[in-house]
MIROSE-556660 format. One record per residue (C-alpha): residue number from 1; residue in three letters; z negated, y negated, x. Coordinates in pm, 1 decimal, decimal comma. Layout:
 pos code       up    north     east
 NUM  ALA        Z        Y        X
...
//
This chain:
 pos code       up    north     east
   1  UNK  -2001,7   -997,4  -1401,8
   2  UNK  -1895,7  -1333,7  -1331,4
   3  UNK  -1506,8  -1295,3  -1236,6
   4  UNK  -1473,0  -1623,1   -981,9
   5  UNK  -1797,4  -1527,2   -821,4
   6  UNK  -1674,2  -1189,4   -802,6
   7  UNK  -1345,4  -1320,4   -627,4
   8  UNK  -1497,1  -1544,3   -391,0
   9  UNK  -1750,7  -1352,4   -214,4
  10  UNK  -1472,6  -1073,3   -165,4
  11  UNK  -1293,3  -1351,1     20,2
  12  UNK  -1023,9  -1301,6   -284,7
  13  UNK   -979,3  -1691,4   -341,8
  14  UNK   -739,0  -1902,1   -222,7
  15  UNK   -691,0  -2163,0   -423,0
  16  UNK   -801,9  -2204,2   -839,3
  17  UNK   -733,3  -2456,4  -1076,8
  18  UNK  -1000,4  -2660,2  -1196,6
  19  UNK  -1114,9  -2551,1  -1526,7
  20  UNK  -1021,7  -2127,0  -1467,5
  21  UNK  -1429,3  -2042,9  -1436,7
  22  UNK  -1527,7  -2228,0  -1740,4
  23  UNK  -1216,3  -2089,4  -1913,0
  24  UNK  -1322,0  -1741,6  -1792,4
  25  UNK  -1726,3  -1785,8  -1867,6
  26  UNK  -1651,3  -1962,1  -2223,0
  27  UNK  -1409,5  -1697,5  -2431,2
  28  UNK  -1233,9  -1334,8  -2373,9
  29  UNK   -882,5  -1391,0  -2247,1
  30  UNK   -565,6  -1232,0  -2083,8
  31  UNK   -436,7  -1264,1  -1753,2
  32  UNK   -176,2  -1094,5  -1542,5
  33  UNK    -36,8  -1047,9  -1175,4
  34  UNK    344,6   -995,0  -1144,8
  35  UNK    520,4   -705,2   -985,9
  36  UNK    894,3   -676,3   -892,9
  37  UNK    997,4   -306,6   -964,3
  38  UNK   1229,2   -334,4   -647,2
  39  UNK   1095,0     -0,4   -509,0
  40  UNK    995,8    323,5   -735,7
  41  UNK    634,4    314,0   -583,5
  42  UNK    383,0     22,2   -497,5
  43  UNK    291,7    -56,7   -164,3
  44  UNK    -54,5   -184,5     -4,4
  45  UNK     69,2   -492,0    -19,9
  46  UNK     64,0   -478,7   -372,3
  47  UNK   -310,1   -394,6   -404,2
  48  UNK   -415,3   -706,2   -360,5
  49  UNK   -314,1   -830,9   -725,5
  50  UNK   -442,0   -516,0   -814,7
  51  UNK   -793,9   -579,4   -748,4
  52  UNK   -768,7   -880,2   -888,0
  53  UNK   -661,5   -716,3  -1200,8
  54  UNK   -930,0   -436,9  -1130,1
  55  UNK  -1213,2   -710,5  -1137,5
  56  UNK  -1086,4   -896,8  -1402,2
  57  UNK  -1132,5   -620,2  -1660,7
  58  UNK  -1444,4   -505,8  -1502,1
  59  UNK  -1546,0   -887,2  -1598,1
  60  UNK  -1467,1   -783,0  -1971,7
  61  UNK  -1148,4   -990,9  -1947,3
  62  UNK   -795,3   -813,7  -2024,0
  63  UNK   -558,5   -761,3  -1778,0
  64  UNK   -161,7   -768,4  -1772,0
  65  UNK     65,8   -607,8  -1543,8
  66  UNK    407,2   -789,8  -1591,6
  67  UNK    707,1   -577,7  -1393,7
  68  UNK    973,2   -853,0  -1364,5
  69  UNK   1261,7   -628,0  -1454,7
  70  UNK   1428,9   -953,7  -1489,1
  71  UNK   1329,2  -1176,0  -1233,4
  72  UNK   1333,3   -884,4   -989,2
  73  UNK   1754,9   -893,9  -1085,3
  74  UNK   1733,5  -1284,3   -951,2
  75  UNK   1501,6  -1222,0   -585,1
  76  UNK   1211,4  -1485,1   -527,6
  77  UNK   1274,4  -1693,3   -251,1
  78  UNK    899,6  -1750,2   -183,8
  79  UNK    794,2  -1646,5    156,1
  80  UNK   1172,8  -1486,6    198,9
  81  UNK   1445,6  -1647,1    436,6
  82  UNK   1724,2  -1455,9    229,7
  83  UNK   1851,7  -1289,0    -82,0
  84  UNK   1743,8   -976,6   -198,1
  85  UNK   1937,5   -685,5   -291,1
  86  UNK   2004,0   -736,4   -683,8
  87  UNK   1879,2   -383,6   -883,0
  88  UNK   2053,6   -259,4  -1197,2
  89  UNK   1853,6   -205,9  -1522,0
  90  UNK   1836,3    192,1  -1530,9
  91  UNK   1695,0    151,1  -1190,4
  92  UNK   1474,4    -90,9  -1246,2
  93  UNK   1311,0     98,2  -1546,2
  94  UNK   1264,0    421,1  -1343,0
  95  UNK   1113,2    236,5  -1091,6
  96  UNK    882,5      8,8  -1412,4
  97  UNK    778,2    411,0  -1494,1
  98  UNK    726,2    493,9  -1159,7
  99  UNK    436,5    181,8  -1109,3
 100  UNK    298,2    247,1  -1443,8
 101  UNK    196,2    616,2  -1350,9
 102  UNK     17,8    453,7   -983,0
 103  UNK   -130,5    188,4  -1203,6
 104  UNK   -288,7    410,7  -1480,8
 105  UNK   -536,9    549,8  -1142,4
 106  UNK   -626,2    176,9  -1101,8
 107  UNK   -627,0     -3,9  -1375,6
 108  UNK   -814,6    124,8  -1774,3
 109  UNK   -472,0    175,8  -1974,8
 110  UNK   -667,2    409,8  -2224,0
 111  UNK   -962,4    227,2  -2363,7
 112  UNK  -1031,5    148,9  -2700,3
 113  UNK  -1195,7   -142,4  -2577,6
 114  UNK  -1016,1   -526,7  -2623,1
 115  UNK   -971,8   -572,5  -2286,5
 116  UNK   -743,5   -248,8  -2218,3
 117  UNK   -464,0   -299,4  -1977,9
 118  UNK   -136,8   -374,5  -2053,5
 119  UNK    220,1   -367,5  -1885,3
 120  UNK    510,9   -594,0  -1941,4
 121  UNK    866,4   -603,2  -1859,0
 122  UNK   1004,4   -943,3  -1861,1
 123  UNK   1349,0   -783,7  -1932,2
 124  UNK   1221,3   -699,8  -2268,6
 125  UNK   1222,0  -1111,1  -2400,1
 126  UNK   1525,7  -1224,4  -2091,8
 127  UNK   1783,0   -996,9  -2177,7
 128  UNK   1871,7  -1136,6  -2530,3
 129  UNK   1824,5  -1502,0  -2411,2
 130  UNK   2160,9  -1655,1  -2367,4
 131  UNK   2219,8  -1929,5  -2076,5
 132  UNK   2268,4  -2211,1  -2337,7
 133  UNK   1960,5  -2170,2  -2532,9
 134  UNK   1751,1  -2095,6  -2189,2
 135  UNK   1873,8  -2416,4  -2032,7
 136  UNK   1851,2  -2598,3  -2352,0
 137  UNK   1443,7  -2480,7  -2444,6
 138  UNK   1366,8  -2432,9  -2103,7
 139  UNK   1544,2  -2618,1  -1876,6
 140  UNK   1519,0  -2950,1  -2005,3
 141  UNK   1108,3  -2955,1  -1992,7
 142  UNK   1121,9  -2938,4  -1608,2
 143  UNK   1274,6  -3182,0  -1355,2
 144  UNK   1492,8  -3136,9  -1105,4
 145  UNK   1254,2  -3347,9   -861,4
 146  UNK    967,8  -3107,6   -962,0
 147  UNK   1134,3  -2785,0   -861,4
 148  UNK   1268,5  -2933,0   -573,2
 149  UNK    916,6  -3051,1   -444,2
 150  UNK    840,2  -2657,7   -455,7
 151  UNK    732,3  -2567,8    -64,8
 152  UNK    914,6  -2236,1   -134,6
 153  UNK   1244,0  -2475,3   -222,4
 154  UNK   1207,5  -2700,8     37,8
 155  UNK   1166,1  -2473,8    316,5
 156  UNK   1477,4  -2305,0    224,6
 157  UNK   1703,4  -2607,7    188,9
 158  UNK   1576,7  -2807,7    456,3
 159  UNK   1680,2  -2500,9    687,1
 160  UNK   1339,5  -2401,0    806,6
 161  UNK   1373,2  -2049,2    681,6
 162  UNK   1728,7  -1914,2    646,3
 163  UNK   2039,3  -2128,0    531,2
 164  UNK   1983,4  -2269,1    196,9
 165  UNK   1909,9  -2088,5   -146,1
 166  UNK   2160,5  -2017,3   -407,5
 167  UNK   2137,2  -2177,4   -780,1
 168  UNK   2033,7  -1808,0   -853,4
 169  UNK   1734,6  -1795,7   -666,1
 170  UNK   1687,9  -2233,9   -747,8
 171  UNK   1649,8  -2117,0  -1126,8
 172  UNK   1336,9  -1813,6  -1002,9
 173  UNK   1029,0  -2066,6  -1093,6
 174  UNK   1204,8  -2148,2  -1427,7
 175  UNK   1218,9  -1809,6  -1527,9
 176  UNK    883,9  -1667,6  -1389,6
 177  UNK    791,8  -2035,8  -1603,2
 178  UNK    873,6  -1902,1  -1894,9
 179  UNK    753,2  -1529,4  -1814,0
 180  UNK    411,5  -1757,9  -1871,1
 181  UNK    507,2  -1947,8  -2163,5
 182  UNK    581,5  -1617,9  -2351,6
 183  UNK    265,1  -1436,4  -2266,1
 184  UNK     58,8  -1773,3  -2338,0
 185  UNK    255,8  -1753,5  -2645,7
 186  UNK    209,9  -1396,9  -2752,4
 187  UNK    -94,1  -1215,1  -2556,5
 188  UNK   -308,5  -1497,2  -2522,5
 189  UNK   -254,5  -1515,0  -2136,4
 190  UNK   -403,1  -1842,1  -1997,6
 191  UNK   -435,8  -1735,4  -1637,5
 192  UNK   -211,9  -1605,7  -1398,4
 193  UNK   -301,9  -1461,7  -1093,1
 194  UNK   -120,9  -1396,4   -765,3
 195  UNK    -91,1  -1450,2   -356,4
 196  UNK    -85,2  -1822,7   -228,5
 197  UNK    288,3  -1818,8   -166,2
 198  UNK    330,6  -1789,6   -551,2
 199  UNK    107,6  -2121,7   -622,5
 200  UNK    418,9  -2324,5   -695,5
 201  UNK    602,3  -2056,3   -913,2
 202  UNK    269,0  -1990,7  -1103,1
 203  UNK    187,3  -2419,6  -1182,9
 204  UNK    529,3  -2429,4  -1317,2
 205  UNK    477,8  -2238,2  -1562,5
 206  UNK     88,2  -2410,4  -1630,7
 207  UNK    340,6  -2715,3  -1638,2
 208  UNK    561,7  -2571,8  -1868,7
 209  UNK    331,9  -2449,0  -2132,7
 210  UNK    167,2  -2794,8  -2125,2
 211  UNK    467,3  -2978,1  -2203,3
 212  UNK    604,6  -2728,1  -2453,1
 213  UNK    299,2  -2658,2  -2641,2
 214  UNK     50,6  -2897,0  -2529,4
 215  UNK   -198,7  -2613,3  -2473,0
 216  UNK   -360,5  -2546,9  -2152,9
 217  UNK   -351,9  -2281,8  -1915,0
 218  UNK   -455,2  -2168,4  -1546,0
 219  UNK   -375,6  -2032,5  -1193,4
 220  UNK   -613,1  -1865,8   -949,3
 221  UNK   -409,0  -1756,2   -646,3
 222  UNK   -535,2  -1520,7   -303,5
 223  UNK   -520,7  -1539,0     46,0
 224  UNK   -182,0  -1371,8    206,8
 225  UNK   -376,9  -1080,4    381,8
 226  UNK   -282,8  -1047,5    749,2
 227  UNK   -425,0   -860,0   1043,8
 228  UNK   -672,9  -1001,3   1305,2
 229  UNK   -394,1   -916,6   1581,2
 230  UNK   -112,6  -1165,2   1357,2
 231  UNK     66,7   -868,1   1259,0
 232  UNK    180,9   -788,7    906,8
 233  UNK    -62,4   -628,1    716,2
 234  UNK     94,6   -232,0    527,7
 235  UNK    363,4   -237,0    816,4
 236  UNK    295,1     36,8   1034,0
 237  UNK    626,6    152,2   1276,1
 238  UNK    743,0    326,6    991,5
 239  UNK    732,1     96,0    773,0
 240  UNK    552,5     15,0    451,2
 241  UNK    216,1    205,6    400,7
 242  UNK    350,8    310,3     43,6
 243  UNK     93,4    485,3   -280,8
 244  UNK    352,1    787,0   -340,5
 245  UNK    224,3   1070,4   -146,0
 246  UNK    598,4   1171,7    -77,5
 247  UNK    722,6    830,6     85,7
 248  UNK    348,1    779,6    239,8
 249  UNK    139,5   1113,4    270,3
 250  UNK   -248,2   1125,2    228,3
 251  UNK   -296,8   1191,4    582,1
 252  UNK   -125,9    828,9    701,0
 253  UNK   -249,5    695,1    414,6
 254  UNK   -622,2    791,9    501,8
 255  UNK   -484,1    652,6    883,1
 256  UNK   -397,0    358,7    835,3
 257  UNK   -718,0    226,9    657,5
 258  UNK   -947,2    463,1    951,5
 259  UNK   -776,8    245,3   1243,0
 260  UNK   -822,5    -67,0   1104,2
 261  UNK   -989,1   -291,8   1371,8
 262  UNK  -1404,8   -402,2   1314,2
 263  UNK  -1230,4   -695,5   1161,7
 264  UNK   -984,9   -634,4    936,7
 265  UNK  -1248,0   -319,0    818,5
 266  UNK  -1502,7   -593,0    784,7
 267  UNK  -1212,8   -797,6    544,0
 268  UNK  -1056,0   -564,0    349,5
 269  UNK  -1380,1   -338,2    252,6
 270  UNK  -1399,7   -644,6     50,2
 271  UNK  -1086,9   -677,4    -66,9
 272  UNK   -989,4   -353,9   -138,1
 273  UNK  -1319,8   -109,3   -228,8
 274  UNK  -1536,9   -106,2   -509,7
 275  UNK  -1805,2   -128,3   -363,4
 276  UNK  -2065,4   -338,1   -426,6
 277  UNK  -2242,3   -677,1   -227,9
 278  UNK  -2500,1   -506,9   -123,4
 279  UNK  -2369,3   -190,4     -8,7
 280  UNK  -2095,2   -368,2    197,6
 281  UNK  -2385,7   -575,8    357,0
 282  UNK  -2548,9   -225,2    482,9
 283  UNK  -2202,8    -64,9    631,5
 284  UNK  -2167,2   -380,0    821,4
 285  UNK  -2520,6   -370,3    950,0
 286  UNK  -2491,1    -18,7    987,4
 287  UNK  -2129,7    -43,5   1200,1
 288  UNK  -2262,1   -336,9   1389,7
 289  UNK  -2568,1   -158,6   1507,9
 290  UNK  -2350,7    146,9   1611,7
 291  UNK  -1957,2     28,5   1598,1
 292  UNK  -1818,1    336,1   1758,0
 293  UNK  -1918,9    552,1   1469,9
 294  UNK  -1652,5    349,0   1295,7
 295  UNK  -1909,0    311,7    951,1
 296  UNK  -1693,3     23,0    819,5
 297  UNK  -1327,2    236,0    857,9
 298  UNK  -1476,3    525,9    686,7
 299  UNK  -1615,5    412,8    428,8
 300  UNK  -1295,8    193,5    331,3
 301  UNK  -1098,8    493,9    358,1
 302  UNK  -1296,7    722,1    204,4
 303  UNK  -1309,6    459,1   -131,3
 304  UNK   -933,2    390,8   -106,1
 305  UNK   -767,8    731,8    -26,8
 306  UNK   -977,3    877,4   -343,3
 307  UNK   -912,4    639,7   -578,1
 308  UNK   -532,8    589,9   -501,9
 309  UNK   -478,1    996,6   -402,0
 310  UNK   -805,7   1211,2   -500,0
 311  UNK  -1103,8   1364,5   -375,4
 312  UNK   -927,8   1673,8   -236,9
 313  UNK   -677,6   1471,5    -47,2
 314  UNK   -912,7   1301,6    115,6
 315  UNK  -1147,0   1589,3    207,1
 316  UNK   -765,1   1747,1    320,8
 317  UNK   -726,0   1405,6    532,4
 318  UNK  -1095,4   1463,0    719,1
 319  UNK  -1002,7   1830,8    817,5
 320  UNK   -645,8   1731,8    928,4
 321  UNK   -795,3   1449,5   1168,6
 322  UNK  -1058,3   1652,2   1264,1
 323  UNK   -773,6   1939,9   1404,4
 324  UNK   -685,3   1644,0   1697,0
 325  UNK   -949,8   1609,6   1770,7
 326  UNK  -1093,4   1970,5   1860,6
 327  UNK  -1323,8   2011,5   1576,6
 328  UNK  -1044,7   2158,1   1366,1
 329  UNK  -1007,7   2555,1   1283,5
 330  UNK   -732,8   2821,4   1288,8
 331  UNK   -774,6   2800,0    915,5
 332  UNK   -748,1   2456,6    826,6
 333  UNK   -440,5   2475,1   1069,0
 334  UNK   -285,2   2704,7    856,7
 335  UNK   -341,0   2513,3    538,3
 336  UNK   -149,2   2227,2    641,0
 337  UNK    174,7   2104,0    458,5
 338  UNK    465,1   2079,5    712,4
 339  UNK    474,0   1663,7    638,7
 340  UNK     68,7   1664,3    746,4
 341  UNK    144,4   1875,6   1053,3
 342  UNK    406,2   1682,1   1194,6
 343  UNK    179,0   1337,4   1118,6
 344  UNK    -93,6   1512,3   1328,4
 345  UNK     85,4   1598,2   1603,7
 346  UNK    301,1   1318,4   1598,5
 347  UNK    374,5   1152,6   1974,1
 348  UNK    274,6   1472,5   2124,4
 349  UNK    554,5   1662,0   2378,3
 350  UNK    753,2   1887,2   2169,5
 351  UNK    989,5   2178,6   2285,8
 352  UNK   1229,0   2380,1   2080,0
 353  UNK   1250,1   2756,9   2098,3
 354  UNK   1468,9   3008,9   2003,1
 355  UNK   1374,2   3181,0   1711,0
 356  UNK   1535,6   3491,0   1805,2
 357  UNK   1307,3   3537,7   2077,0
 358  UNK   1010,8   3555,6   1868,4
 359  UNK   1155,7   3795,6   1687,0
 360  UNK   1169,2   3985,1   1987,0
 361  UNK    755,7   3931,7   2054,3
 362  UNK    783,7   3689,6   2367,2
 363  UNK    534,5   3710,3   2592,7
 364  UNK    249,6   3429,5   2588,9
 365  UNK    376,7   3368,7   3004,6
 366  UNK    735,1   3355,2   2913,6
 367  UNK    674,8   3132,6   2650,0
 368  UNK    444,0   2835,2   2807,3
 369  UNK    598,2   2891,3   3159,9
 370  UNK    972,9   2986,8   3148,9
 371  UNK   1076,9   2877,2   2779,9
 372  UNK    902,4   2553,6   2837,6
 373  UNK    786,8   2401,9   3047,9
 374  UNK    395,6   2326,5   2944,9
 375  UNK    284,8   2510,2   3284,3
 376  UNK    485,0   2463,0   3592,5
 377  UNK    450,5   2781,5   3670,9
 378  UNK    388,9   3152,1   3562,0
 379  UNK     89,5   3176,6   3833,9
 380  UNK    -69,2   2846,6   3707,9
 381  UNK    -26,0   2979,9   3369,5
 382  UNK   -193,2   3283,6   3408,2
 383  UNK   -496,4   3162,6   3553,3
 384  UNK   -580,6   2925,9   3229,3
 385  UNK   -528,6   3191,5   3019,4
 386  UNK   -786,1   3436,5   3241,5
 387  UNK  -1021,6   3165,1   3196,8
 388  UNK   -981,1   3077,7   2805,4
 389  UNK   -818,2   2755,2   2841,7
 390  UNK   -512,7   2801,3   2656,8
 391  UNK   -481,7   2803,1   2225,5
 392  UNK   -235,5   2893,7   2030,8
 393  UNK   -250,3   2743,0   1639,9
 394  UNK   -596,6   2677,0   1723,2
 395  UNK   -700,4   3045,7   1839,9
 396  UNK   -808,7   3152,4   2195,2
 397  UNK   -527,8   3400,8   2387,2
 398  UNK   -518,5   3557,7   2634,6
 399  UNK   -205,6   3642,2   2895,3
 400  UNK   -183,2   3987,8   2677,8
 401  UNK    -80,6   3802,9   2438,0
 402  UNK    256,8   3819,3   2242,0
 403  UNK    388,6   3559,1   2023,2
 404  UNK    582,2   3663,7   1698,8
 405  UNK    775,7   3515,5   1433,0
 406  UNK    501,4   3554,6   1200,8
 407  UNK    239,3   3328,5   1395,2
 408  UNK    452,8   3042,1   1320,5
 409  UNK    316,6   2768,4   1089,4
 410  UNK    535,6   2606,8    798,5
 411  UNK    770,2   2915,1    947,0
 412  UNK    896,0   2663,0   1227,5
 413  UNK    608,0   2526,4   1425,4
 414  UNK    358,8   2668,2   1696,7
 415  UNK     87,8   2490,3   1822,5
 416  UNK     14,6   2530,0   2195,3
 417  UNK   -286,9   2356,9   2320,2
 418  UNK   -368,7   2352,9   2709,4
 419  UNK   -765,0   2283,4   2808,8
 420  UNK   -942,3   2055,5   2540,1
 421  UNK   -689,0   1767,4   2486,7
 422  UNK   -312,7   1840,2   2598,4
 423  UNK   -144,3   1956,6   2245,5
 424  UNK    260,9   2084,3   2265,9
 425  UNK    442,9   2153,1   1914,9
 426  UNK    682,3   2406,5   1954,3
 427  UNK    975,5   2390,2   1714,4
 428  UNK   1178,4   2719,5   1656,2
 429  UNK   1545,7   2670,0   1564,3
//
């Protein structure tokens, strides 16, 4: 598999320095994408370098995972308008354990081939490197005119983004320079990968391994994903659409890539599936001959929620969905987590009951028409029930019917559901 090619029909390819495909066709080398362990779990946004990684060792090539345990102490000013928070070391290498788990699902840490993948911790060779002998090795091979001719600098000292950048931040492209220089040095890495914000930080250190060694290496850099709509892509109200299953679960996860618009799906089945040229050429015919079947969203989801989560997660994503939308069973009901539930249901009316009065078997009446206040009346009540309209957890009642402690779901939740779409969670405290 030819890796550029690879890249560029995927839309993966922002900009490339000139030599990078010959480099790539001619020998076996190393590469790596850089990840700040700022957070004990990757993002979506962070899948983007990990395709590229992904394809690279598909191509036979090896890749490198560098966690910038000490770079992520400094905060990159690159697409930021301020500081980050700075992270202390024991944090930073839970959080370097953390990523390495995710990226073992992703990435071949295990074979015995040349090419298996590796991860890095820039700490490792920073940490013993005094100030004097970095600014003395390092320092003196780049200019200050060069750094300063950085977009990433000049937007931050010329007051376009924020209000100027401290010498902490100034010395980021230096460091993340050398991060190169050391890998060049010691894993044969001649290519470094990333998104197009990091083109500056990446050529200084293609800069810096010329003029320290003489020796040649490369940058291939992607497109910043965004959304067709402007928005951020991985935001989502709550925040960042994250891998672990306890800050993200499998049920948003599989949501958030099944209502993607026609075209982001169209994009990022590219971008982020495995899938091959040819099969992504038939989903889109497929979706465009019948787009409200959503082809395009399922089959991104499906690809992504297995490989990130597993097959069962995703199979328990399908039956959760399906539950809104009336297809759903008592029994799949029941199997839900408490987290899944609420995702479900979120946005729909809720009321809170006492849980002493389910202890007391409250009558189906009482409970929809006097305890809340999902009929407006007993009488109005009564009649859906007579004619089947009313569910509780996803089973027909009728106005017989006596709600007990024991019919509650997660031991806290009931689920009314009034003619074929109006759904009430009932929360008993």
């Amino acid at each position: 598999m030819n890796f550029v090619e690879e890249l560029t029909w995927r839309g993966m390819v922002h900009t490339i320095m000139p030599g990078t495909e010959e480099l790539l066709n001619k020998e076996i080398i190393s590469a790596y994408v850089g990840i700040d362990p700022t957070a004990d779990s990757l993002h979506i946004g962070h899948l983007v370098g990990v395709m590229m990684l992904k394809h690279l060792q598909r191509s036979g090539h090896k890749p490198i995972v560098l966690v910038g345990g000490a770079t992520g102490m400094i905060g990159d000013p690159s697409g930021k308008s301020e500081e980050r928070n700075l992270l202390d070391e024991a944090t930073l290498r839970h959080n370097q354990e953390c990523l390495k788990i995710q990226l073992m699902k992703l990435l071949d840490f295990s074979t015995t081939e040349a090419n298996r993948a590796e991860m890095v911790n820039n700490y490792d060779w920073m940490k013993g490197y005094s100030f004097l002998d970095f600014i003395r090795d390092i320092g003196k091979h780049i200019t200050v005119n060069y750094m300063m001719a950085k977009d990433s600098v000049k937007k931050r000292l010329t007051g376009e983004e924020g209000v100027g950048m401290s010498f902490t931040e100034f010395t980021y492209q230096l460091v993340q320079g050398y991060d190169f220089l050391h890998l060049y040095l010691n894993n044969n890495c001649k290519l470094q990968m990333g998104g197009s914000d990091q083109w500056g930080n990446i050529t200084t250190g293609t800069e810096l391994i010329r003029r320290k060694t003489g020796g040649e290496a490369f940058a291939l850099t992607c497109p910043l994903i965004t959304k067709a709509d402007g928005g951020k892509f991985g935001k989502t109200e709550s925040g960042n659409v994250w891998l672990d299953p306890k800050r993200t679960s499998p049920y948003k996860f599989y949501q958030f890539w099944l209502n993607t618009s026609d075209a982001d799906a169209e994009k990022y089945i590219r971008i982020f599936t495995l899938y091959g040229r040819q099969e992504i050429e038939a989903l889109i015919k497929e979706h465009t001959e019948a787009p409200h079947l959503r082809t395009l969203q399922k089959a991104l989801a499906k690809d992504i929620t297995i490989r990130i989560h597993s097959n069962e997660d995703y199979l328990a994503a399908i039956e959760a969905s399906e539950i809104l939308f009336g297809k759903g069973t008592a029994e799949a009901l029941h199997k839900l987590d408490e987290e899944t539930l609420l995702s479900v249901f979120e946005g729909v009316p809720q009321f809170e009951i006492k849980a002493d009065d389910l202890a007391e078997n409250i009558g189906i009446v009482d409970l929809v028409a006097d305890k809340t206040a999902i009929f407006s009346s007993k009488g109005e009540a009564r009649r859906m029930l007579k004619d089947g309209g009313v569910q509780i957890n996803k089973t027909k009642v009728n106005e017989d019917f006596s709600v007990k402690a024991s019919d509650l779901l997660s031991n806290k939740y009931l689920l009314v559901q009034k003619g074929k779409k109006n759904y009430y969670l009932l929360i008993a405290r």
